[in-house]
N, C-alpha and C positions, 0 to 999 in steps of 0.2 A: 973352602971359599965357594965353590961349584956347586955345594951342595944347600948354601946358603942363600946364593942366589935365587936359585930354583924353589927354595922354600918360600921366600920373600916373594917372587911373583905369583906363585899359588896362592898366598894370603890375598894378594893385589885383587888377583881375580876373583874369589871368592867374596872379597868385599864391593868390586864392582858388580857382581850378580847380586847381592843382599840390596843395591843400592838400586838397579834396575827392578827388583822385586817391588820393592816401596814406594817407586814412582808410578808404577804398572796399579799396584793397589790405589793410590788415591785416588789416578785418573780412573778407574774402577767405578772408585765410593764418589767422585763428584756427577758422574753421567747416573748413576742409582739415584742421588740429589734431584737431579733436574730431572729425569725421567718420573720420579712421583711429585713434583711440581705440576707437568702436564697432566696427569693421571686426578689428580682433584681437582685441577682447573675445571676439566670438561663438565662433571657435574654441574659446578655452578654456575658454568655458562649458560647449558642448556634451565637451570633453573631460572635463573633472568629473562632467559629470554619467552618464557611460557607466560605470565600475565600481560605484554607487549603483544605479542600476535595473537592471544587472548581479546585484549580491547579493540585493534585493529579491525576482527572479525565481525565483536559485534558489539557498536559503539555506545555507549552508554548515556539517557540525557545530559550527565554532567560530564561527560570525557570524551574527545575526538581524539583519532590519531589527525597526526599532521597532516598525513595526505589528505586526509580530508577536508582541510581548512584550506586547502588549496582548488582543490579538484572535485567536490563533489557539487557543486551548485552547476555546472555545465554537465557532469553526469546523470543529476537526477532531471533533467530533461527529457531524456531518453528514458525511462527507468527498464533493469534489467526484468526478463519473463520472471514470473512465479509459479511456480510447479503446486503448492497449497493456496488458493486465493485467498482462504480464510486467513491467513496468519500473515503477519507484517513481515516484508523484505527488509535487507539492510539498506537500500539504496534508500534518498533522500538528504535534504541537507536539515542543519538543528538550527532551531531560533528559538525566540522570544512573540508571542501575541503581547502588540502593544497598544491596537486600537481595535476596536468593530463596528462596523458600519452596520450591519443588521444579522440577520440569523447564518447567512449564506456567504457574509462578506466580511474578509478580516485585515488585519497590517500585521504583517512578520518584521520584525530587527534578524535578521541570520547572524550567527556568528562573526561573520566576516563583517560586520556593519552595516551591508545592504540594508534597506527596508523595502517590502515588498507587498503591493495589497493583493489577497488573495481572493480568488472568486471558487468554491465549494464547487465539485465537479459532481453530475451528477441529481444533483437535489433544486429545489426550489423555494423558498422560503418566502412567507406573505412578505409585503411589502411594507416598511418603515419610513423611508428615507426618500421615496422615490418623488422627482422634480413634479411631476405632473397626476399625481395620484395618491389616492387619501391613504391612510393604515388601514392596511388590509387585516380582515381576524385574523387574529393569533399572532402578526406580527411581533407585537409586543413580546410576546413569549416567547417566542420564538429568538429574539434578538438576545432576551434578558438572557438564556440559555447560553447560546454562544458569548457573549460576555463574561459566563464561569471562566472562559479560557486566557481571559486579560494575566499578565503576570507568567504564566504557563510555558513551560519550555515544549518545542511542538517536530514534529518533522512533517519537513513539505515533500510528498512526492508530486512532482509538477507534470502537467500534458499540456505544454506546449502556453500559447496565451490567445487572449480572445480580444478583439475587436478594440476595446477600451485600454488594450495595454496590461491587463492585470493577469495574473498566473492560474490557470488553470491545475487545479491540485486536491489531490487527496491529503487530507489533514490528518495525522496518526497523533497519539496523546498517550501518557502512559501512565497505567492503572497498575493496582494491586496485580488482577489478574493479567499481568502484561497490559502490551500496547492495542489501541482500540481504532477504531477508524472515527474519526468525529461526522464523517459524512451519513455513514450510517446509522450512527446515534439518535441524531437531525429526527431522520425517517421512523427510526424504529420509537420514536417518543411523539409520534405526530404530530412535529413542527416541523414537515415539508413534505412535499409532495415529490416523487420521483420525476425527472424531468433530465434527458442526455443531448436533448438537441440537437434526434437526426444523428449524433457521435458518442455510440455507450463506450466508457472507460474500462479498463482491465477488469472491475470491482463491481457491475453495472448488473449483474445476476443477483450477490448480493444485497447489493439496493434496490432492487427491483421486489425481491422477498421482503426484505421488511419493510418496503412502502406499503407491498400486502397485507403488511400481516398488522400492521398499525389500523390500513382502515376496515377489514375484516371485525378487527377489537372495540372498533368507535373511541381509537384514544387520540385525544389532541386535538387539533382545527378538526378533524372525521368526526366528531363530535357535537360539533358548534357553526361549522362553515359549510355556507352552498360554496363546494369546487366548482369551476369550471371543467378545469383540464384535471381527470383525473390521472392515477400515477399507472402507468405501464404495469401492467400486472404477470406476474408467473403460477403457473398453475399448484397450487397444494393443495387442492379439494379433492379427495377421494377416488376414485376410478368407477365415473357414472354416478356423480355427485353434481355435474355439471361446473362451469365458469359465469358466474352470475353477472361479475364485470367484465365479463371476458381473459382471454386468455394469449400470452402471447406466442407457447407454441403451442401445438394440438396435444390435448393432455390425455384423449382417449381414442380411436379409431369412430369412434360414434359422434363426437364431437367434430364436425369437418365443415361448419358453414362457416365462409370465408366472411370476414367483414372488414373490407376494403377503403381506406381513404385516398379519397384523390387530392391530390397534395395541390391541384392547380385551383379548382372550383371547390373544395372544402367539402363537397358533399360525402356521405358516408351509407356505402351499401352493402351488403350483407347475399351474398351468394349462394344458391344451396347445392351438393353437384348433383346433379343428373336433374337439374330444373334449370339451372342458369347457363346460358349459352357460352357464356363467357369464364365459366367457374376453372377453366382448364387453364385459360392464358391468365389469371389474376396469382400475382406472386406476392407471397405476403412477407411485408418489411414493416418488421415490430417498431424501429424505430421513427415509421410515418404513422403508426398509432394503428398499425395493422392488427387485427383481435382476432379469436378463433372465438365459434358460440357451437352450443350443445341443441339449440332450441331458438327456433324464428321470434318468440319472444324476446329472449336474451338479447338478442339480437336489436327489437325494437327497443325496449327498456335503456339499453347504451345508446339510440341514434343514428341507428341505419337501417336503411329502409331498403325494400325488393326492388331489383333492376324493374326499367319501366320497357314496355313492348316486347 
């Protein structure tokens, strides 16, 4: 009987260890389960989440993230530096060209449904529209041009606004070859004149270059119109090629005659150093229409003439 007992609780135990076995196995085989649950999860997450901080980065005419339907029209008031001037930053908000007032002046719908009339930073554009002043040449053309943009999805980057209320802004547009600056275009197709008003824009080098290089070419109103005001010019003539219209920094060592506007009495004179008593204290501010000349000619030919006494 002793000997049966003892056999019988050996079976007992040995079946409670087979039983502990099997339960030790499944909780095993279900943590193996979930553990290759999380182990594919992650790929797919990180694959979701790459076309999302993809479009975020950089926003497409047809696709905003949210943040920006929120937050970028008070952002791009400030807009951030650019380290390439040539090439279009993200900053800016997206709309719609829904009216043009002339070559220079447009209506945005934004996204957000604002609408907002734009004034072209930068440029100047003959006159169409204006209350007390006939169509100036090339106006037309100029207008009919900027009117391509009616219908056109656009980014505004904004500097601030001007006197009338309306936004001061660089207009981007997007081509084949990427996004373009419309302000530039303007210039480089000779329907406007460079003009910053005393305040050049981030972008104001390159428009200052293709206002040169437009009426260098004789295309557009350079063609057909007496300027008044011609367009600020930067130096790309040669070294000892001279600045015919002048120049707005010194483009040679040899080229150092100051030609100076007085912003108070309008007159405009032209300094040579070591003959002009004044050539020392005169500092030259491109954006009063301050020029450099190679030659007293040059000089005359632009409209400035030798200090008197």
């Amino acid at each position: 009987m002793r000997r049966f007992s003892i056999l019988l609780r050996n079976i007992v135990v040995v079946l409670a260890l087979i039983l502990i076995g099997v339960m030790i196995g499944f909780a095993m085989g279900g943590q193996g389960e979930r553990g290759g649950d999380g182990l594919t999860s992650a790929p797919a997450a990180t694959a979701a989440a790459g076309p999302t901080s993809t479009r975020a980065a950089a926003p497409t005419p047809t696709e905003r993230p949210e943040s920006e339907e929120t937050g970028s029209r008070a952002a791009s008031s400030t807009p951030a530096e650019v380290t390439d001037s040539e090439s279009a930053p993200a900053e800016g908000a997206w709309g719609v060209v829904v009216r043009v007032a002339d070559g220079d002046t447009l209506t945005v719908e934004f996204d957000d449904g604002e609408e907002e009339t734009i004034r072209l930073l930068d440029v100047d554009t003959p006159e169409t529209v204006h209350p007390s002043r006939p169509e100036e040449c090339f106006g037309a053309q100029a207008s009919d041009f900027t009117k391509t943009l009616m219908g056109q999805r656009v980014r505004i980057e904004e500097k601030g606004r001007d006197r009338y209320g309306r936004l001061l802004a660089y207009v981007w547009t997007s081509a084949d070859e990427g996004e373009r600056l419309w302000n530039v275009r303007l210039l480089e197709e000779g329907l406007a004149v460079y003009n910053d008003y005393g305040n050049p824009g981030k972008y104001a080098d390159i428009s200052r270059a293709a206002a040169e290089k437009a009426l260098l070419a004789g295309v557009g109103l350079w063609s057909a119109c007496e300027i008044e005001a011609r367009p600020t010019l930067v130096p790309t003539q040669m070294v000892g090629a001279g600045c015919p219209q002048g120049c707005v920094s010194q483009p040679d060592p040899s080229c150092s005659i100051k030609g100076n506007v007085n912003a108070r009495s309008s007159t405009k004179i032209y300094h040579v150093e070591g003959e002009s008593s004044s050539y020392g204290r005169v500092n030259m501010k491109a954006g009063e229409g301050d020029l450099w000349f190679c030659t007293t000619d040059e000089a005359e030919a632009n409209g400035f003439r030798a200090p008197r006494g």
